[in-house]
N, C-alpha and C positions, 0 to 999 in steps of 0.2 A: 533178599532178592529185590530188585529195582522193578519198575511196573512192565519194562519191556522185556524180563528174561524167561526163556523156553517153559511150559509147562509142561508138566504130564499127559493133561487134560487136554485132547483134538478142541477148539473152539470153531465151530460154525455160527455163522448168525445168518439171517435171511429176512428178509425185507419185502414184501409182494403187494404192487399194488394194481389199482384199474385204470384206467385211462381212455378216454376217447381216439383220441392221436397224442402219436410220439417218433421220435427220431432218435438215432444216437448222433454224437457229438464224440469222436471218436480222439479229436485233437486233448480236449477235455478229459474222455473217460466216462462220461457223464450222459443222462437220458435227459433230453424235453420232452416235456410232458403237457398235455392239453387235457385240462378236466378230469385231473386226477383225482383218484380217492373216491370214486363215485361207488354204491353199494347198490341201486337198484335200477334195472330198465325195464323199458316194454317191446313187443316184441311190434313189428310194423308189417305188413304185407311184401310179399316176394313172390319171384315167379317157384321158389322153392317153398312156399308155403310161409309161416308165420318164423321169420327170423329177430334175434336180436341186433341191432345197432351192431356195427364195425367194434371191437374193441379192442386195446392193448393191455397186453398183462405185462408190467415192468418188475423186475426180479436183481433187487442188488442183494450183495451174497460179501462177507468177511472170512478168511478164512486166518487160522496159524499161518505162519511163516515157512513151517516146514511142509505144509501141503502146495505152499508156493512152486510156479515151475514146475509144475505134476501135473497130470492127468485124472479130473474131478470127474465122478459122474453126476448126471446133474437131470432130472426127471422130473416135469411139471406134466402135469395131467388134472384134466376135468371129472370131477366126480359128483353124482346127485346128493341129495341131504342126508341118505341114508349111508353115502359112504362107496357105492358103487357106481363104476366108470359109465361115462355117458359118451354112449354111442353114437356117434353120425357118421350120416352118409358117405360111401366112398366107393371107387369103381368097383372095389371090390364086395361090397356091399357093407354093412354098419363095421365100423370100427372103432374102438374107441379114442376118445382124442386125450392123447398122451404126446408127448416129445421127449426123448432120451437122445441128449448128445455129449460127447467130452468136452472138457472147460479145462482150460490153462488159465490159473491167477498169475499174475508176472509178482516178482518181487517187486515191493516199493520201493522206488528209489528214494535218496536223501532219507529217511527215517532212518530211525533207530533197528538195531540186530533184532527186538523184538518184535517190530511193529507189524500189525496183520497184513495182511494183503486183502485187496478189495476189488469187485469187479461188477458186471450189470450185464442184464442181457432183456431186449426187449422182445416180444412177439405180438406179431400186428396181424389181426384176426379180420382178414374182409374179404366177403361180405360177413357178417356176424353169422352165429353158430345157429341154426334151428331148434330152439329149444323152446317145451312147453314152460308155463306158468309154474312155478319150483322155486326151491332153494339148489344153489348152485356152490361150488369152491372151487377153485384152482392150486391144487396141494403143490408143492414142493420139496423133493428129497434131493440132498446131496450123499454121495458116496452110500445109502444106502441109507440112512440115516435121514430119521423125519421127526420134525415138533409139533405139536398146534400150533403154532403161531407162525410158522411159514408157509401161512394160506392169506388168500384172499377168496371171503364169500362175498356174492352178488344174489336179489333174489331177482326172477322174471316174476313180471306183475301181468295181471291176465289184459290181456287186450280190452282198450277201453268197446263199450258199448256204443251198437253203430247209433247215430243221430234219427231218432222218429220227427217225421211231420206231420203233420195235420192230427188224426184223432190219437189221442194217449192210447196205449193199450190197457185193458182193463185191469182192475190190480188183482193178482189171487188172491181168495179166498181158500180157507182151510176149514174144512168140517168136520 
């Protein structure tokens, strides 16, 4: 068998990363990216209380060929260190912040009968999400189907301490 011919085996791959800003490039295919790769923020003052920074989670995805032209599902959601969804804010009150949509891969053109098909999808988060000082992830499953490795973890760092002036405050003691 030649490298490009059908398997047995469904092949998913998934790709997730952070990003301050980004756009898609739609002629392309392709995402811009601005300060990519980044793993940890702080959170800044809002009139919503302690938010983090705007950010993008960019999600490129490979699949088979035979899932080409199909209808993928495709669910990224926020979950804390322990594993369980992180809830914000919503009219409705806390919800947790997930996205479930369907995803068409197009066959690639000019390759090969076996060649994957590939595709991207950006999500652009502003104002940034309210969240305390934590370990955080952004999981992604397709078709139902999930690895470790199709996350990206970011940690929130605790807000810096405000600036004193004049007298230091005295240091604890412990007795």
């Amino acid at each position: 068998m030649g490298p490009f011919c059908e398997r047995a085996v469904t092949r998913l791959k998934v790709n997730v990363l952070l990003a301050d800003k980004g756009k898609t490039n739609p002629q392309a295919g392709t995402l811009d990216l601005l300060n990519a790769g980044w793993s940890q923020t702080s959170p800044t003052p809002s009139p919503m209380g302690q938010v983090v920074p705007p950010q993008v989670v960019a999600i490129f995805f490979e699949v088979d060929r035979h899932l080409c032209n199909r209808d993928i599902t495709l669910l990224v959601e926020l979950v804390d260190e322990d594993g369980g969804a992180v809830a914000l804010p919503g009219p409705a009150g806390p919800q947790p912040m997930r996205i479930e949509q369907h995803i068409r891969v197009p066959i690639p053109p000019l390759l090969p009968g076996g060649a994957p098909g590939s595709g991207n999808l950006l999500l652009e988060l502003m104002p940034g999400p309210p969240l305390a000082p934590g370990v955080y992830t952004w999981r992604v499953t397709l078709n139902g189907e999930h690895r470790d490795d199709w996350t990206a973890t970011f940690y929130v760092l605790p807000p810096p301490e405000a600036p004193t002036f004049g007298v230091a405050r005295p240091a604890e003691t412990t007795e």
